[in-house]
C-alpha positions in Angstrom: -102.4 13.4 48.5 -98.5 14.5 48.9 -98.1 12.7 52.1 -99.2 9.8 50.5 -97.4 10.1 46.9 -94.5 10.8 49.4 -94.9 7.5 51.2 -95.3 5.6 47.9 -92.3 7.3 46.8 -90.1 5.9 49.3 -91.6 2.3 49.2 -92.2 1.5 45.8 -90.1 -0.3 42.9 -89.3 1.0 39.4 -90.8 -0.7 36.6 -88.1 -2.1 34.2 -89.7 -0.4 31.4 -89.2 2.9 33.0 -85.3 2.4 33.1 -85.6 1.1 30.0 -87.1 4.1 29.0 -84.4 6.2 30.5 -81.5 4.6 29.5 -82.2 4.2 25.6 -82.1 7.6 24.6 -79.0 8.0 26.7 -77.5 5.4 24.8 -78.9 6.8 21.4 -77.7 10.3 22.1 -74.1 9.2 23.5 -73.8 6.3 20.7 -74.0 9.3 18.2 -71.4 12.0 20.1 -69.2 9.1 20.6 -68.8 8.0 17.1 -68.6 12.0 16.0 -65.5 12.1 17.8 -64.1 8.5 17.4 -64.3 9.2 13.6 -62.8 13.1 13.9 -60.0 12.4 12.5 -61.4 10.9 9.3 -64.4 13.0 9.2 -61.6 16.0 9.1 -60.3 14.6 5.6 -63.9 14.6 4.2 -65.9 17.9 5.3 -63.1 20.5 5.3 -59.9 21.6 2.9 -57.2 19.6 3.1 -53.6 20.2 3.3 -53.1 21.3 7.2 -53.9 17.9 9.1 -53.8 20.3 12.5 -56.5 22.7 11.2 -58.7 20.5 9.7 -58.9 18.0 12.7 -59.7 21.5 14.9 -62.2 22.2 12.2 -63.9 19.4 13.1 -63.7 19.5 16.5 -65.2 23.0 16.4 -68.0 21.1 14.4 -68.0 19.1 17.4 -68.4 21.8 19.9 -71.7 23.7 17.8 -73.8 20.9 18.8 -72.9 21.8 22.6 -73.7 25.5 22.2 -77.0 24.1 21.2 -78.0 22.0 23.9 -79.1 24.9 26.4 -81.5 26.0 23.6 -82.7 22.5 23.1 -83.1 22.3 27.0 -85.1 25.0 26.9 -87.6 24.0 24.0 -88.1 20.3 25.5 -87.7 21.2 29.3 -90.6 23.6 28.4 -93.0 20.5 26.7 -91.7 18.5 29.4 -93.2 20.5 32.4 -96.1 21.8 30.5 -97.2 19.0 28.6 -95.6 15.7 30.3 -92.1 13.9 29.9 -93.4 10.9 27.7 -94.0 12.7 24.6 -91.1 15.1 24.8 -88.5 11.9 25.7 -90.1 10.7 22.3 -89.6 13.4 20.5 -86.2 13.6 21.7 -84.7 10.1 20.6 -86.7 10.3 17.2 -84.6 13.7 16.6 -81.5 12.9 17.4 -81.7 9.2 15.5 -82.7 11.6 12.3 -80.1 13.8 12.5 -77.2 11.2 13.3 -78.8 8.9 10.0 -78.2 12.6 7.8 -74.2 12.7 8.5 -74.3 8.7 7.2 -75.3 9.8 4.2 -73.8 13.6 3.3 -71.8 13.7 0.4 -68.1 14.9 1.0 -66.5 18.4 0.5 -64.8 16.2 -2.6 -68.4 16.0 -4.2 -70.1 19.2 -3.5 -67.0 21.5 -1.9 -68.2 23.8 0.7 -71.9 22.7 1.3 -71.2 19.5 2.7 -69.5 21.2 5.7 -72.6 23.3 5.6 -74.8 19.8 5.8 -72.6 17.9 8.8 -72.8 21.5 10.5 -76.8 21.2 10.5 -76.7 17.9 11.3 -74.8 18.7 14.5 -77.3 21.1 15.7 -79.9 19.0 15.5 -78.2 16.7 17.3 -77.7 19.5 19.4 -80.8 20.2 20.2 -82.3 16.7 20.4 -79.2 16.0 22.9 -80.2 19.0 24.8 -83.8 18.0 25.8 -83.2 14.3 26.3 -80.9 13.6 30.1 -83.2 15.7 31.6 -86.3 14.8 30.9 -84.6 11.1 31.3 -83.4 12.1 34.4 -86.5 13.6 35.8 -88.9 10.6 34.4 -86.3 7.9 36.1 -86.2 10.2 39.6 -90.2 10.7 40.2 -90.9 6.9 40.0 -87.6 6.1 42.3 -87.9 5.2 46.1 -86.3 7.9 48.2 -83.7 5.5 49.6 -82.8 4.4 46.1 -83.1 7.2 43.7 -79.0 7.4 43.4 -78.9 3.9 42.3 -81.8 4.1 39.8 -81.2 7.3 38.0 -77.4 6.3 37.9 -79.3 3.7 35.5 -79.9 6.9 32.9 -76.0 8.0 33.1 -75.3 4.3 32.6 -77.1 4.2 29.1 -75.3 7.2 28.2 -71.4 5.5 29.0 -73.1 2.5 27.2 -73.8 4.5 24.3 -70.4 5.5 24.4 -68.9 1.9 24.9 -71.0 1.2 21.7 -69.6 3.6 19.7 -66.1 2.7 20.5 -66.8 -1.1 20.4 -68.2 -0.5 17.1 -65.6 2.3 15.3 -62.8 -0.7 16.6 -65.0 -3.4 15.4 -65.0 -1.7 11.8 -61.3 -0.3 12.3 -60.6 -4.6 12.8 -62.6 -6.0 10.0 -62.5 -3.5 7.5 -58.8 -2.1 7.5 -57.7 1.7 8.0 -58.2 2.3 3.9 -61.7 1.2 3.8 -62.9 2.4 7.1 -61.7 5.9 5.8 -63.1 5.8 2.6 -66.8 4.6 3.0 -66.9 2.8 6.8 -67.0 6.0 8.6 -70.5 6.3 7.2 -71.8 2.8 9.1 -72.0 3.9 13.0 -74.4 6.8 11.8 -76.7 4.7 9.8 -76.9 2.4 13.1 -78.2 5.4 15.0 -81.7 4.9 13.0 -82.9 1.3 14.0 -81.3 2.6 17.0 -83.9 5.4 17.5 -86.6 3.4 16.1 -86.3 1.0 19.5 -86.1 3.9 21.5 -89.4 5.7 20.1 -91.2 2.2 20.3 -90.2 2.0 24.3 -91.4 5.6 25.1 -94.0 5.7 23.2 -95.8 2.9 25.3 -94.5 4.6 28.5 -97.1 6.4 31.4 -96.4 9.6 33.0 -94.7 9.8 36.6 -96.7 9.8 39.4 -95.0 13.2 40.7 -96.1 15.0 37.4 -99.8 13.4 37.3 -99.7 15.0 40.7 -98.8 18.0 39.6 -101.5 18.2 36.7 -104.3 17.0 38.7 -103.8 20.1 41.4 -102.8 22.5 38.2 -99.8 23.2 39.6 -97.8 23.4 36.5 -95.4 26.3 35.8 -96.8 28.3 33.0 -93.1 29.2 32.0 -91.0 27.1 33.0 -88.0 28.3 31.7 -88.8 31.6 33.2 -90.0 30.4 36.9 -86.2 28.6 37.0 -84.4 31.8 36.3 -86.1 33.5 38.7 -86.9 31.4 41.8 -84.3 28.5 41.3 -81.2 30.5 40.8 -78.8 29.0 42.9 -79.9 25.8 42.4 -79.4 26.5 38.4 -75.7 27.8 39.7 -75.2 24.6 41.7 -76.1 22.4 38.5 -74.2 24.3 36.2 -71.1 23.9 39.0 -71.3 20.3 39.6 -72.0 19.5 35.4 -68.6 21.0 34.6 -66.4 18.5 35.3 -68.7 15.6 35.0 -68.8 17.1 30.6 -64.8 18.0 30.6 -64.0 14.4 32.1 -66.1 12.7 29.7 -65.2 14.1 26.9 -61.1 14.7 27.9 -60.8 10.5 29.3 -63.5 8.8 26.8 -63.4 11.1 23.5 -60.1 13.2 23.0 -57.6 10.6 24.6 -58.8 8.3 21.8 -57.1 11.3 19.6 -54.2 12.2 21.9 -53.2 8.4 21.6 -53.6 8.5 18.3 -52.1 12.0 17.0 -49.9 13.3 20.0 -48.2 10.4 21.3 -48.7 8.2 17.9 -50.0 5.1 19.5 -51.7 2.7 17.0 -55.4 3.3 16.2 -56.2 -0.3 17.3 -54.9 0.1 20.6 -56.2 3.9 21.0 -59.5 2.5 20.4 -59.3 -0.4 22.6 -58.2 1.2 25.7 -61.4 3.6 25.0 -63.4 0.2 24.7 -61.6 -0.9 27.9 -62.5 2.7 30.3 -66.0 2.6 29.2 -66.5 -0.8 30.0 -65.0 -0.8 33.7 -66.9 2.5 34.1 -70.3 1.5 32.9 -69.6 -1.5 35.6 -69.1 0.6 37.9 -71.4 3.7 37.6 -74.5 1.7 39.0 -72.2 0.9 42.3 -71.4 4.7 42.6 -74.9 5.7 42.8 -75.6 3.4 44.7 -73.3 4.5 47.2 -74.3 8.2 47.1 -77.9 6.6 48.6 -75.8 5.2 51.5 -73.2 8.1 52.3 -74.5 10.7 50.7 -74.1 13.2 47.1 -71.7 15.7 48.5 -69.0 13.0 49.3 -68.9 11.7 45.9 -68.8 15.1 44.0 -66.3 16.4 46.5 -64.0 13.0 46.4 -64.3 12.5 42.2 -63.0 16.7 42.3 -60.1 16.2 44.5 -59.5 12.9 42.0 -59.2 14.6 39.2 -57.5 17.9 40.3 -54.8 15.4 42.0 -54.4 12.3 38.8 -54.8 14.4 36.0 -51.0 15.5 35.6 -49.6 11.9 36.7 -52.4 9.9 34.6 -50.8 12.0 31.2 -47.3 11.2 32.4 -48.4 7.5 32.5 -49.5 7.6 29.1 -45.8 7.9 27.5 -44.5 5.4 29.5 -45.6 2.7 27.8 -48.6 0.8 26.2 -49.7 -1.1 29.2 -49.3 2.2 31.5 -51.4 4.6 28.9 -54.1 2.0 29.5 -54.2 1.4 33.2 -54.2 5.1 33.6 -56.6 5.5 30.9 -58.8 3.1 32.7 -58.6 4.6 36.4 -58.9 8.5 35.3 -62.4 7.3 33.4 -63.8 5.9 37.2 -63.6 10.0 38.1 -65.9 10.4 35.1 -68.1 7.2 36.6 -68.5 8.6 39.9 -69.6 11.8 38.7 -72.4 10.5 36.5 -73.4 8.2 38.8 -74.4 11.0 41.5 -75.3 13.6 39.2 -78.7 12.8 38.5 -80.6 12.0 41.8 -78.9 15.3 42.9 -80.3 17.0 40.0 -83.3 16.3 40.6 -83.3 17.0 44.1 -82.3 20.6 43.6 -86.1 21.3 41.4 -89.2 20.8 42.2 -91.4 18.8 39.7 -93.0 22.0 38.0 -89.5 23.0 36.8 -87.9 19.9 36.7 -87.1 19.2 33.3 -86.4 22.4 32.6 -84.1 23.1 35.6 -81.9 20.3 34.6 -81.7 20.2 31.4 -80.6 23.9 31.4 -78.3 24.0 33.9 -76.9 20.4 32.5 -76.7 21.6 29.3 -74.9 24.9 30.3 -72.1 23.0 31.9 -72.1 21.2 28.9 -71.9 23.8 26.4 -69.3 25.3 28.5 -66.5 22.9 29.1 -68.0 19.4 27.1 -68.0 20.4 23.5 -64.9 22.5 24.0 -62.7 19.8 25.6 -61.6 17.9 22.6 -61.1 21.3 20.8 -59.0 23.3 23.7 -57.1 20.0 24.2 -56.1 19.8 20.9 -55.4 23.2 20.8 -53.5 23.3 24.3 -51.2 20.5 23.2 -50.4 22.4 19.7 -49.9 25.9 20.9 -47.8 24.9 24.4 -45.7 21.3 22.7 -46.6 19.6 26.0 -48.6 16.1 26.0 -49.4 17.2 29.8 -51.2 20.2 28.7 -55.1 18.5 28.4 -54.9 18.1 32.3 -54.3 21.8 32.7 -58.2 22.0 31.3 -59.3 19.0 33.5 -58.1 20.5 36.6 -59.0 23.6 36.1 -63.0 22.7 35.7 -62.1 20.4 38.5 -61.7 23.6 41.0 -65.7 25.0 39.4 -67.1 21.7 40.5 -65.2 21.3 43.8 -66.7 24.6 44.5 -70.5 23.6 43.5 -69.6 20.7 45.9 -68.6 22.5 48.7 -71.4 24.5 48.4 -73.6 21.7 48.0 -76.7 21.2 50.5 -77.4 17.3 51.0 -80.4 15.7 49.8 -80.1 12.0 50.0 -83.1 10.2 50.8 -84.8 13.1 50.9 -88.5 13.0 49.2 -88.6 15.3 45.8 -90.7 18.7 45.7 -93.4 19.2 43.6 -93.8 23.0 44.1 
């Protein structure tokens, strides 16, 4: 039976609904992130006490990072359905959540109306979010990975990363879309409360796709022989160690990137250099596009030269643009642009080898859960932080050039992970 789901493996083709599948909750989950902190500024002016601009945009940027220290517990609870019960229900489950709790923020009343509960309400809603976001890229990832060929698995479960940068591109496309048509006034008063409420026909797609999916062959596999882990979360910590360390490494940068070059430049534009919100948003629109273009191409080429290469060149990227890519930003409009647009393809190449080489490192018993936790921990650790520290950095040093201090530095952790790296391209996946 292995030799043969291993031969299969290598030969066959992907359904489209099982990309599909993998890239809708992506796009869900990072549609609803995105617009939290495309809207941070304005949400700051609504959930917390007025009168310091400074503390109450940190305030909600801490709001921001709750949902991150989340995710490993939501990796957890879903990796641990996910290997013992199957991925299909679990991804369902996932998308359904995280819809629900985006839908809540669209309609929470403002500090205005009921003082300090309605912090209390968007601080809930984050960790549900939190958790939902938590369980859902790695049971995507591992879903996407045990129906891809060996020769193509880079360029197929790039697919899920792409849904999440289009998820992103969404959010921005729609925040600037509302910014346009609406006007600053009304988009602070009430349009805020739009890109949450889209979040909910949004999830209602994704639940309808997953719910008509099938389980992977490498997990029926797994069930037939009764072969799954009986804790999963357990069985990672202790036999997959270093391959937990590895994912945590190589996550680092992938979550400080994203959310330093898609989410908090949109605010260092905005605040720190005081570039108009129109063009702040547009330039976001603008790097998520040319990255989700390109993503698919990057892991693509991880199948042909490998997944160390691109997570050691994407590290040495960002360690060596960071500082000039800030510089370039108060130069001039068209500079802060271009550079905003070549420092997201770091980000790009990152997500498109992360997931193939995620799912290389478990086997199929602890799969979802070996992701998604180790994901998730580089996630909680330098993803949900970045807009905050950023912020912070910039206010407590005076220096614009201070966010690539924190880019570089997680830079170095994945660089490491990198080095340290064992290749795995082409390679069939493990089931025990």
């Amino acid at each position: 039976m292995a030799a043969s789901v291993d031969s299969l493996q290598d030969t066959r083709s992907v359904p489209p609904r099982v990309v599909a599948a993998g890239a809708v909750g992506s796009i869900v989950e990072y549609f609803d992130f995105g617009v939290y902190g495309y809207v941070a500024t304005i949400l700051a002016t609504h959930f917390f006490v007025s009168g310091d601009e400074t503390a109450g945009l940190l305030a909600t940027l801490a709001t921001f990072a709750v949902a991150f220290a989340l995710r490993p517990v939501g990796g957890v609870l879903f990796g641990h359905l996910g290997d013992r019960y199957g991925r299909k229900n679990a991804l369902a489950a996932t998308v359904l959540l995280m819809a629900v709790a985006s839908g809540l923020i669209g309609v929470l009343p403002t500090y205005a109306a009921i003082g300090v509960g309605a912090t209390a309400l968007l601080v809930l809603a984050r960790c549900l979010q939190g958790i939902a976001a938590g369980g859902e890229l790695g049971g995507a990832a591992s879903f996407v990975a045990e129906y891809s060929p060996n020769h193509r698995r880079g360029l197929y479960c790039s697919t899920t990363q792409t849904g999440a940068l289009a998820g992103s591109l969404c959010a921005a496309l729609c925040v600037s879309l509302l910014n346009t048509t609406l006007g600053e006034d009304a988009m602070a008063d009430w349009g805020w409360r739009i890109p949450f409420l889209v979040a909910l026909p949004l999830g209602v797609v994704g639940l309808v796709i997953r719910a008509r999916l099938h389980e992977s062959p490498s997990f029926q596999q797994v069930e037939q022989k009764a072969e799954k882990a009986s804790a999963p979360f357990l069985e990672t910590l202790r036999a997959h160690r270093r391959a937990l360390a590895v994912c945590v490494g190589l996550s680092v940068l992938l979550f400080s990137a994203y959310y330093v070059f898609y989410v908090y430049v949109n605010i260092h534009f905005q605040e720190v250099l005081g570039i108009s919100s129109g063009v702040a948003f547009w330039s976001t629109v603008a790097t998520l596009a040319v990255s989700t273009a390109c993503m698919p191409l990057f892991g693509a080429l991880t199948d042909r030269v490998g997944r160390k290469p691109v997570f050691v060149g994407a590290s040495v990227a960002a360690i060596v643009l960071s500082f000039p890519g800030f510089m370039l930003f108060e130069v001039s409009t068209g500079a802060a642009v271009a550079s905003h647009i070549v420092l997201g393809l770091i980000d790009s190449a990152l997500m498109g080898a992360a997931f193939s080489t995620f799912a290389e490192l478990f086997p199929t018993r602890v799969r979802y859960t070996g992701i998604a936790l180790g994901f998730n921990i580089g996630s909680a650790t330098a993803g949900g932080t970045a807009p905050y520290v950023c912020t912070w950095l910039v206010d407590a040093s005076g220096s614009a050039l201070a966010p690539a201090w924190f880019v570089i530095g997680t830079a170095v952790i994945t660089l490491c992970a990198a080095l340290a790296l064992k290749e795995s391209a082409g390679t069939a996946l493990r089931d025990v």
